[in-house]
PDB file with SEQRES, HELIX, SHEET and CRYST1 records, atoms N, CA, C and O in Angstrom:
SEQRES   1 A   63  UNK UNK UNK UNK UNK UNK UNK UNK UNK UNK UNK UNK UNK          
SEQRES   2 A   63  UNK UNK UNK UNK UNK UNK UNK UNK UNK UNK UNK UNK UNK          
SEQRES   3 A   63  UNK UNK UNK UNK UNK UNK UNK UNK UNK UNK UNK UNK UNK          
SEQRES   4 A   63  UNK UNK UNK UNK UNK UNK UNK UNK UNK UNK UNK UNK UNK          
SEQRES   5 A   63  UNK UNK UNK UNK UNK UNK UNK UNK UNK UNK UNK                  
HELIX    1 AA1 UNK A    2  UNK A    7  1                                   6    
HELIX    2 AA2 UNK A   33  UNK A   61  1                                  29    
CRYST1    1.000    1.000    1.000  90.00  90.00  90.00 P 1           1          
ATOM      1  N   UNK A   1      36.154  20.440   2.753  1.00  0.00           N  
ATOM      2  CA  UNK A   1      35.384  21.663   2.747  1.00  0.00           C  
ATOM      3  C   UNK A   1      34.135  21.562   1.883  1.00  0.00           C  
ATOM      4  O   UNK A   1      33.274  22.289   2.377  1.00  0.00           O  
ATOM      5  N   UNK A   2      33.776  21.057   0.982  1.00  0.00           N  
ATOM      6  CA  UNK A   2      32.866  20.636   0.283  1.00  0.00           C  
ATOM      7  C   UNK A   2      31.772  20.089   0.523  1.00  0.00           C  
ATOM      8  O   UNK A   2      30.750  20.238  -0.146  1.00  0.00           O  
ATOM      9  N   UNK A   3      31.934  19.207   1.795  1.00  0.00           N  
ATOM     10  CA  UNK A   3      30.955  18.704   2.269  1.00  0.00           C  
ATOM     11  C   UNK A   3      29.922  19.300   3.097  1.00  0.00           C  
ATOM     12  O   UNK A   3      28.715  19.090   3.211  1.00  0.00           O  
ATOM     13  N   UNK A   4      30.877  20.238   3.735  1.00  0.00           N  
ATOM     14  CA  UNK A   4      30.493  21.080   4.671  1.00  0.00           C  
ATOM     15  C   UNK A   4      29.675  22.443   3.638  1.00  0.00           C  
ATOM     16  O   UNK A   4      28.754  23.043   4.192  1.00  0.00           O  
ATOM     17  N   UNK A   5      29.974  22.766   2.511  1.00  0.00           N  
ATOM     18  CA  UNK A   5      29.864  23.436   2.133  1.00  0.00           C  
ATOM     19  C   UNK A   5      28.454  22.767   1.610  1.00  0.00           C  
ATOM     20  O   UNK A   5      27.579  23.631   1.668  1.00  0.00           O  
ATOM     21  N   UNK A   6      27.933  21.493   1.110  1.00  0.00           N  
ATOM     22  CA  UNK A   6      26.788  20.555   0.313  1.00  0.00           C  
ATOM     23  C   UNK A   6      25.840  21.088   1.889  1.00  0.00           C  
ATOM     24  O   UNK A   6      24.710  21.560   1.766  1.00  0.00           O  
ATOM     25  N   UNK A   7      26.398  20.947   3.082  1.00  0.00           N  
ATOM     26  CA  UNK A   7      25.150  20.530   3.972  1.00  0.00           C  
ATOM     27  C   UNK A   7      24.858  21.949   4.433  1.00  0.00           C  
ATOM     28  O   UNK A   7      23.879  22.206   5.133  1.00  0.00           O  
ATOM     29  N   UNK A   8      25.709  22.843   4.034  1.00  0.00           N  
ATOM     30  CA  UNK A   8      24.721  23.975   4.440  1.00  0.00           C  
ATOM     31  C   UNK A   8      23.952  24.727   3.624  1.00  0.00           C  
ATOM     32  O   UNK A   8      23.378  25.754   3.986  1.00  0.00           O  
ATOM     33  N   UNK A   9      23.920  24.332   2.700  1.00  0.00           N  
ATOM     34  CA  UNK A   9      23.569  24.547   1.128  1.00  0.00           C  
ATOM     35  C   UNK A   9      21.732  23.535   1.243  1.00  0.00           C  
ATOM     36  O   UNK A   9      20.613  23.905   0.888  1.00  0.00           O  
ATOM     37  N   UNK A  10      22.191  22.269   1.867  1.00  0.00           N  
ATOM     38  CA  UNK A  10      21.102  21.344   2.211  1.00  0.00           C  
ATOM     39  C   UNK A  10      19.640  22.209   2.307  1.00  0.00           C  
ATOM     40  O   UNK A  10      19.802  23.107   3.132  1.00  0.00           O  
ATOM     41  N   UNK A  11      18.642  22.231   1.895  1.00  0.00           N  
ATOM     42  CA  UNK A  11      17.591  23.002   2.849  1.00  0.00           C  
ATOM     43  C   UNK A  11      16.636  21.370   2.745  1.00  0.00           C  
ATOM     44  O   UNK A  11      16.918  20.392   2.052  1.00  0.00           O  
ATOM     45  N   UNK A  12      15.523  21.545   3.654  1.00  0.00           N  
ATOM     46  CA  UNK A  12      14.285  20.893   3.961  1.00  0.00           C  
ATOM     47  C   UNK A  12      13.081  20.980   3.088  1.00  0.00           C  
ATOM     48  O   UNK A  12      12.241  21.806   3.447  1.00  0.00           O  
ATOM     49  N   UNK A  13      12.883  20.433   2.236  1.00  0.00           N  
ATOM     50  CA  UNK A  13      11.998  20.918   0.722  1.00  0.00           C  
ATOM     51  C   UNK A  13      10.827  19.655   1.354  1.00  0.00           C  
ATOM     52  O   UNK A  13       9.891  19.525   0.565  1.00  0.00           O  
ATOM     53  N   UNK A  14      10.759  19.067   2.146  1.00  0.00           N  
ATOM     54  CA  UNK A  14       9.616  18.222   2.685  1.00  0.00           C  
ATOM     55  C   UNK A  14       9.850  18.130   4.128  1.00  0.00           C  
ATOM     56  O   UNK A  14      10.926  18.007   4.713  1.00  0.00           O  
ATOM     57  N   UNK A  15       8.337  18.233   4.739  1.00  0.00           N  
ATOM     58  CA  UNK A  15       7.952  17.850   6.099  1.00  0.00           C  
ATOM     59  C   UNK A  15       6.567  17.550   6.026  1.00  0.00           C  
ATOM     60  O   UNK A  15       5.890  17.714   5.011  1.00  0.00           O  
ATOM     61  N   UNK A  16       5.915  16.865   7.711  1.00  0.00           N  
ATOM     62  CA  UNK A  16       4.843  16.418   7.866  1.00  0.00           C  
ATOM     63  C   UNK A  16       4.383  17.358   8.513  1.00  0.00           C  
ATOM     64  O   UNK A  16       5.120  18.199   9.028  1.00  0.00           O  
ATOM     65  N   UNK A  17       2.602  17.401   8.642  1.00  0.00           N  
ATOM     66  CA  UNK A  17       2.314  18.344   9.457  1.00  0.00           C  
ATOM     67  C   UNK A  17       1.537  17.507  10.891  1.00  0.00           C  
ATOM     68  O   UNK A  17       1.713  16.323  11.179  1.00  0.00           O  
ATOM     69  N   UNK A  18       0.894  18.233  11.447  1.00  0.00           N  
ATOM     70  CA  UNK A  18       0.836  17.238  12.449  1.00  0.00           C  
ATOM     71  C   UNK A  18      -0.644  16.328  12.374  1.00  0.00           C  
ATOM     72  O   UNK A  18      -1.130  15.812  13.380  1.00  0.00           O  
ATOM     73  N   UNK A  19      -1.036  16.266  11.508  1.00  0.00           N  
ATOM     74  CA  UNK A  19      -1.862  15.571  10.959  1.00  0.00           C  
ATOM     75  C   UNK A  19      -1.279  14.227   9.887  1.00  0.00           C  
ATOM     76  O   UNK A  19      -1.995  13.357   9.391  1.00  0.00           O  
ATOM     77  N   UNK A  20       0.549  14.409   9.692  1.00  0.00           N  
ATOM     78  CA  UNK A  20       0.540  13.287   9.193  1.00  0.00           C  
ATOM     79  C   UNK A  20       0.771  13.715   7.638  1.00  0.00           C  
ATOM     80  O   UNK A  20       1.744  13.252   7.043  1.00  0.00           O  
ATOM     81  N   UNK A  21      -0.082  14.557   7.018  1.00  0.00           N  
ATOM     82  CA  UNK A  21       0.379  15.024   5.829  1.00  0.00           C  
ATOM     83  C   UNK A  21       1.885  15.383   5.298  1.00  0.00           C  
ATOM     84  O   UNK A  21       2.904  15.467   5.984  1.00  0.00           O  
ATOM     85  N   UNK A  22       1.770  15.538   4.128  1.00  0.00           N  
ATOM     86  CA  UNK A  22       3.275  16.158   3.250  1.00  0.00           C  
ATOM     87  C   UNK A  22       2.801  17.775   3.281  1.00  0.00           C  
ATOM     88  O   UNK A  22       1.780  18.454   3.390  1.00  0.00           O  
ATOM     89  N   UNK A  23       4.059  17.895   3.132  1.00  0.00           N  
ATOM     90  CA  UNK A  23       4.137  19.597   3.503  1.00  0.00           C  
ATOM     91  C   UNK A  23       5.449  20.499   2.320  1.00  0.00           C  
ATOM     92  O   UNK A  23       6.557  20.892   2.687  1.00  0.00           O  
ATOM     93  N   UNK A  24       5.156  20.560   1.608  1.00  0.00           N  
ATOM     94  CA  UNK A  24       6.176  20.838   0.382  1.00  0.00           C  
ATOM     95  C   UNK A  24       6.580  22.374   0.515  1.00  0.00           C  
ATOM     96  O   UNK A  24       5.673  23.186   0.333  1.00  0.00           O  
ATOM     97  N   UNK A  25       7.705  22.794   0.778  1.00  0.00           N  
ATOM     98  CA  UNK A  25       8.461  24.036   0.720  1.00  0.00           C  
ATOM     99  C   UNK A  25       8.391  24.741  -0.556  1.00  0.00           C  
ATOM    100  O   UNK A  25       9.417  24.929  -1.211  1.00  0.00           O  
ATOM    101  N   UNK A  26       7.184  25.165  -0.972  1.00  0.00           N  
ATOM    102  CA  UNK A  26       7.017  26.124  -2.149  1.00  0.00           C  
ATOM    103  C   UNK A  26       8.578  27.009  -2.439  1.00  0.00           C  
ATOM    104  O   UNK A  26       9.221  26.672  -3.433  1.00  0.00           O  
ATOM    105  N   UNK A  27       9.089  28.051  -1.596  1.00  0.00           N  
ATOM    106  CA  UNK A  27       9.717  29.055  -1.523  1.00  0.00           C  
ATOM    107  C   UNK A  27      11.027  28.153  -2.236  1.00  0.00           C  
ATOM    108  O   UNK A  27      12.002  28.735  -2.712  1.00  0.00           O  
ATOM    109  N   UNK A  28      10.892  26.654  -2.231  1.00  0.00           N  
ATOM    110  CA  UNK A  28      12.458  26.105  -2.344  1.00  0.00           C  
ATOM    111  C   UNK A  28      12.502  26.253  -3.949  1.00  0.00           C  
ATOM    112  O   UNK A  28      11.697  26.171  -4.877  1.00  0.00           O  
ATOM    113  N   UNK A  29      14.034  26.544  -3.755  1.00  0.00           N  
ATOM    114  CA  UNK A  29      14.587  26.677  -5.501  1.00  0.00           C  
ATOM    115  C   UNK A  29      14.547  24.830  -6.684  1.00  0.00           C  
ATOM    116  O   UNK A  29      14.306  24.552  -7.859  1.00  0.00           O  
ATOM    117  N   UNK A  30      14.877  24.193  -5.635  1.00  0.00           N  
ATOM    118  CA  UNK A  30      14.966  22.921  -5.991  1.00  0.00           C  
ATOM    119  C   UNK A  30      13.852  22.718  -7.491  1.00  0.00           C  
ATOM    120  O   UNK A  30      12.906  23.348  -7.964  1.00  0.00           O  
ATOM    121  N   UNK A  31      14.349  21.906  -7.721  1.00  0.00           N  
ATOM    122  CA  UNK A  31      13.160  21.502  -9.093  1.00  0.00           C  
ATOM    123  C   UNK A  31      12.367  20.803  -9.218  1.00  0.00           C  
ATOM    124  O   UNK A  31      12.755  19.725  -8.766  1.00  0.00           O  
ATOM    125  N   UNK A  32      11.207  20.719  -9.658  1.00  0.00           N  
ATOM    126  CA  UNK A  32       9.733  20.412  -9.155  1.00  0.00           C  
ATOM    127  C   UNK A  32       9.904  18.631  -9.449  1.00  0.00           C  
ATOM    128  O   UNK A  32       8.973  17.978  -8.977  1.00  0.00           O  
ATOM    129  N   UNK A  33      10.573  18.135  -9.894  1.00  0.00           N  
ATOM    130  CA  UNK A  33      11.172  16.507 -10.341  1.00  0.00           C  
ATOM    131  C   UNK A  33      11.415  15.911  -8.954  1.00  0.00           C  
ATOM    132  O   UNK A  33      10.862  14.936  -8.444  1.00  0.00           O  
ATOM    133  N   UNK A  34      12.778  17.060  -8.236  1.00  0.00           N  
ATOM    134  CA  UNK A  34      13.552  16.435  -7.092  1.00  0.00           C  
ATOM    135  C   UNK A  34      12.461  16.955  -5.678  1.00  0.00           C  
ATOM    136  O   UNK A  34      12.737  16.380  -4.625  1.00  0.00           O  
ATOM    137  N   UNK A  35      11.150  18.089  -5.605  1.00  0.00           N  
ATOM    138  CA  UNK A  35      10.481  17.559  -5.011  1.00  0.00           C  
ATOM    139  C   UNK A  35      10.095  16.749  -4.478  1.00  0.00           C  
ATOM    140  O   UNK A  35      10.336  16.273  -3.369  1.00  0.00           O  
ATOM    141  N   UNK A  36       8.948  16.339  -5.829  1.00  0.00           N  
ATOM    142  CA  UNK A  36       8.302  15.002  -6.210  1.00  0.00           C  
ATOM    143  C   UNK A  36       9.069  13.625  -5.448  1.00  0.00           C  
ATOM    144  O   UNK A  36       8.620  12.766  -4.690  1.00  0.00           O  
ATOM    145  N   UNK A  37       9.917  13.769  -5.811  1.00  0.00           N  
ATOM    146  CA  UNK A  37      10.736  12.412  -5.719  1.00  0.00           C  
ATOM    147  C   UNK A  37      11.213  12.687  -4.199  1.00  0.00           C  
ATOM    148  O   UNK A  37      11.681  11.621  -3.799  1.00  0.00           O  
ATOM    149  N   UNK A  38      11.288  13.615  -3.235  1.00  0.00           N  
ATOM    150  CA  UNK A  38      11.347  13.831  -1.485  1.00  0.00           C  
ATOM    151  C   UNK A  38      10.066  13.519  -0.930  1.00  0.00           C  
ATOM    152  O   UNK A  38       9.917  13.065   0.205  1.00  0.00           O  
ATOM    153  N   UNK A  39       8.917  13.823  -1.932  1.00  0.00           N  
ATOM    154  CA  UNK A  39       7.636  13.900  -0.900  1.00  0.00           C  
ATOM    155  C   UNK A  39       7.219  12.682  -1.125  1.00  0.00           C  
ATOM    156  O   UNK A  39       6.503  12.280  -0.209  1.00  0.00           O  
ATOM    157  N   UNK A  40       7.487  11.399  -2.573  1.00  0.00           N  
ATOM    158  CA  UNK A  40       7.114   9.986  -2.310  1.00  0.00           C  
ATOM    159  C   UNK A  40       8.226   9.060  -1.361  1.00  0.00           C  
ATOM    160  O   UNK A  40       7.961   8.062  -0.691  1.00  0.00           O  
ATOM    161  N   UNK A  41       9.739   9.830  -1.562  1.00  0.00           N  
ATOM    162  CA  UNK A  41      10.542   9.212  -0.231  1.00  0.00           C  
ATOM    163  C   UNK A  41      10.387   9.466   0.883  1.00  0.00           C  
ATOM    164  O   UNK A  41      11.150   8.840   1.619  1.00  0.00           O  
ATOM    165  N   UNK A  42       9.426  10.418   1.582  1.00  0.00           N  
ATOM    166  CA  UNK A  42       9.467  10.733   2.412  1.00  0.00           C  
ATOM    167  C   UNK A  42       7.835   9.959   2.772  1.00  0.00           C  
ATOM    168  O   UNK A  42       7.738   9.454   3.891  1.00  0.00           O  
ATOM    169  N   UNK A  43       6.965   9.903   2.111  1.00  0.00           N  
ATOM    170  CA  UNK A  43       6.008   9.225   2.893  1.00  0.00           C  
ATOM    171  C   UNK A  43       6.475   7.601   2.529  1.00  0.00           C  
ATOM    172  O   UNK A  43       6.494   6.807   3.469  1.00  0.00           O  
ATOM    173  N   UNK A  44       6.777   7.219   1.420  1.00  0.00           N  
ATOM    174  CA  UNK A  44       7.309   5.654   1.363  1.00  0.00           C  
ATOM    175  C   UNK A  44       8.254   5.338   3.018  1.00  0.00           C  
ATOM    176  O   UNK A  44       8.229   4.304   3.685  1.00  0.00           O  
ATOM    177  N   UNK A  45       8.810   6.273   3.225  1.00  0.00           N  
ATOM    178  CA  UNK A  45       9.563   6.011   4.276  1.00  0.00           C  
ATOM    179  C   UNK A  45       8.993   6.362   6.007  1.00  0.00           C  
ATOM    180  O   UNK A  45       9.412   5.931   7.081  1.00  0.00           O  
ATOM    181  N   UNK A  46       8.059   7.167   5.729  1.00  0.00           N  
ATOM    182  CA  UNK A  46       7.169   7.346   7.279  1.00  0.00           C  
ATOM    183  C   UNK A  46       6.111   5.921   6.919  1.00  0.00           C  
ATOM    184  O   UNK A  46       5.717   5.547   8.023  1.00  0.00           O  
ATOM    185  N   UNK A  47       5.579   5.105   5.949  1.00  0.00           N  
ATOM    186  CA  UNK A  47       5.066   3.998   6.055  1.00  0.00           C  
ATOM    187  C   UNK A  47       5.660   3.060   6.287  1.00  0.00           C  
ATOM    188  O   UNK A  47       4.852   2.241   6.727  1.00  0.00           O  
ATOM    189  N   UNK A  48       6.943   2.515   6.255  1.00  0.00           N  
ATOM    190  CA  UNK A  48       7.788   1.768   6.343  1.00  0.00           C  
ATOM    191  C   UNK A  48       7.865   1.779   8.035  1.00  0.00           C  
ATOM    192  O   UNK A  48       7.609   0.798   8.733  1.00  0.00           O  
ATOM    193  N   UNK A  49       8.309   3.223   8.580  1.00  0.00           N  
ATOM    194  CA  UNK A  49       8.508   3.306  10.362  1.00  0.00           C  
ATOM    195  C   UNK A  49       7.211   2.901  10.703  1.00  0.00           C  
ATOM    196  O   UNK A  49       7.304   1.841  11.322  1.00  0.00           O  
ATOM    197  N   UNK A  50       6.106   3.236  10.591  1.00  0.00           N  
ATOM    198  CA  UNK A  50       4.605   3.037  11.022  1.00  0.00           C  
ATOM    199  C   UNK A  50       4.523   1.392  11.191  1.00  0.00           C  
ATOM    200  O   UNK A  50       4.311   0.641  12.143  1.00  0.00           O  
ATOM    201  N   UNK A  51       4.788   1.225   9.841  1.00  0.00           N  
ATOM    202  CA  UNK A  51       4.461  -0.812  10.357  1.00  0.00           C  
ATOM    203  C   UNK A  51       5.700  -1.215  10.903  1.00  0.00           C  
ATOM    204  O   UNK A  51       5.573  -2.413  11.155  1.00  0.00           O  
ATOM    205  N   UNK A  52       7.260  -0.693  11.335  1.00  0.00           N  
ATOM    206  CA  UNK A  52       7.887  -1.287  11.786  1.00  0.00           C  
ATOM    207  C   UNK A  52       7.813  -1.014  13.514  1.00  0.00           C  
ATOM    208  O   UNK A  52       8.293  -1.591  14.490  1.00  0.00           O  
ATOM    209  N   UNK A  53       6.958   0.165  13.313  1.00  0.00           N  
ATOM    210  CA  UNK A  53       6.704   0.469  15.089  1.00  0.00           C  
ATOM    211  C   UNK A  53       5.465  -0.402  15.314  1.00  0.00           C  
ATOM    212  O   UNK A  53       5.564  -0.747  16.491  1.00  0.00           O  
ATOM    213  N   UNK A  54       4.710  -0.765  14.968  1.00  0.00           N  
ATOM    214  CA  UNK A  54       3.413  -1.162  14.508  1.00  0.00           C  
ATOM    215  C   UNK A  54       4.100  -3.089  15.459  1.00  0.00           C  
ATOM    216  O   UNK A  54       4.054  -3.339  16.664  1.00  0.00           O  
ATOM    217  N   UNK A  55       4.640  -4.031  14.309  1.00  0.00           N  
ATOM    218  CA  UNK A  55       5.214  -4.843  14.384  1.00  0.00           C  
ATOM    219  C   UNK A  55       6.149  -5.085  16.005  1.00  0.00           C  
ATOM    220  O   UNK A  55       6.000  -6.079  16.716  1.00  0.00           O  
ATOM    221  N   UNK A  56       7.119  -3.887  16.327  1.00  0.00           N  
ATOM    222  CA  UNK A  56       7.479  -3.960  17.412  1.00  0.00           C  
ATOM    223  C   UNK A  56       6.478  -4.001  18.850  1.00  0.00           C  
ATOM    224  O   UNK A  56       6.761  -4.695  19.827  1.00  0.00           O  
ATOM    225  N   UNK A  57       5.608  -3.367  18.786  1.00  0.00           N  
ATOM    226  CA  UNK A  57       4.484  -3.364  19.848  1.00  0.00           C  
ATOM    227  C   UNK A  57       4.003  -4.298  19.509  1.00  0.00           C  
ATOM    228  O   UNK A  57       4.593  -5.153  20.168  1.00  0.00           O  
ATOM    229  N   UNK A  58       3.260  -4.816  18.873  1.00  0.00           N  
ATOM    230  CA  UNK A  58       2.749  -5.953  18.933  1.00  0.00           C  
ATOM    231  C   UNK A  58       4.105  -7.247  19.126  1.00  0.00           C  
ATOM    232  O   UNK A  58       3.846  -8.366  19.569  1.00  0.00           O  
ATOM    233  N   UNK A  59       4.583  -7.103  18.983  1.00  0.00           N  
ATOM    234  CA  UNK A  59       5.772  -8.109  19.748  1.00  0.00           C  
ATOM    235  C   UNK A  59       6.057  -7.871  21.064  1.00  0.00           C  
ATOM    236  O   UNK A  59       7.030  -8.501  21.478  1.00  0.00           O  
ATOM    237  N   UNK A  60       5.630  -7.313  21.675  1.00  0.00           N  
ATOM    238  CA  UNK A  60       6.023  -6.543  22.992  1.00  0.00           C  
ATOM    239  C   UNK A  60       4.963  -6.894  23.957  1.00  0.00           C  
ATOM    240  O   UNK A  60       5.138  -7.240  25.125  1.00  0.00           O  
ATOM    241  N   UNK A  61       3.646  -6.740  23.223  1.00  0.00           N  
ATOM    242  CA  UNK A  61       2.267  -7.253  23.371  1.00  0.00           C  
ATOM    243  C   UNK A  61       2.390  -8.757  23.860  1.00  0.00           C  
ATOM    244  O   UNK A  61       1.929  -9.211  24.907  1.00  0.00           O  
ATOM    245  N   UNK A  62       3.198  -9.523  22.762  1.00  0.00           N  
ATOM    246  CA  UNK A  62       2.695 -11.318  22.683  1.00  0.00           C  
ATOM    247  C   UNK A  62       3.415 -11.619  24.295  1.00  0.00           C  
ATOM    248  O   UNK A  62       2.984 -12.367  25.172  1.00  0.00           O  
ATOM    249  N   UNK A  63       4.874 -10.593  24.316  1.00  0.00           N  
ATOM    250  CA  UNK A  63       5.709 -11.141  25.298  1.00  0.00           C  
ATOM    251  C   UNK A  63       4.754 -11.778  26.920  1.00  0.00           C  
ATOM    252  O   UNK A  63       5.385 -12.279  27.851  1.00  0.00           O  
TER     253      UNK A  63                                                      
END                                                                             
């Protein structure tokens, strides 16, 4: 029950907009530390997909 109870509790304190930007959920209770630390995991991690989609097409390309 706990778990269930963590993920609805979960909210979304980062998104992109459609330009690609960070998009930070002001209204969220969360603390301005554990922000911080969603909106550099969250673009560290949309750069990571970019060159790994990046890498796949161009492999797709050589074929």
């Amino acid at each position: 029950m706990s778990a269930i109870t963590k993920l609805e509790s979960h909210e979304q304190v980062v998104t992109f907009d459609s330009q690609g930007k960070v998009v930070v959920n002001k209204t969220s209770k969360v603390s301005s530390k554990v922000i911080a630390r969603r909106a550099i995991e969250a673009h560290s991690e949309r750069k990571h997909l970019e060159q790994d989609f990046d890498r796949y097409y161009d492999n797709l390309l050589d074929l």
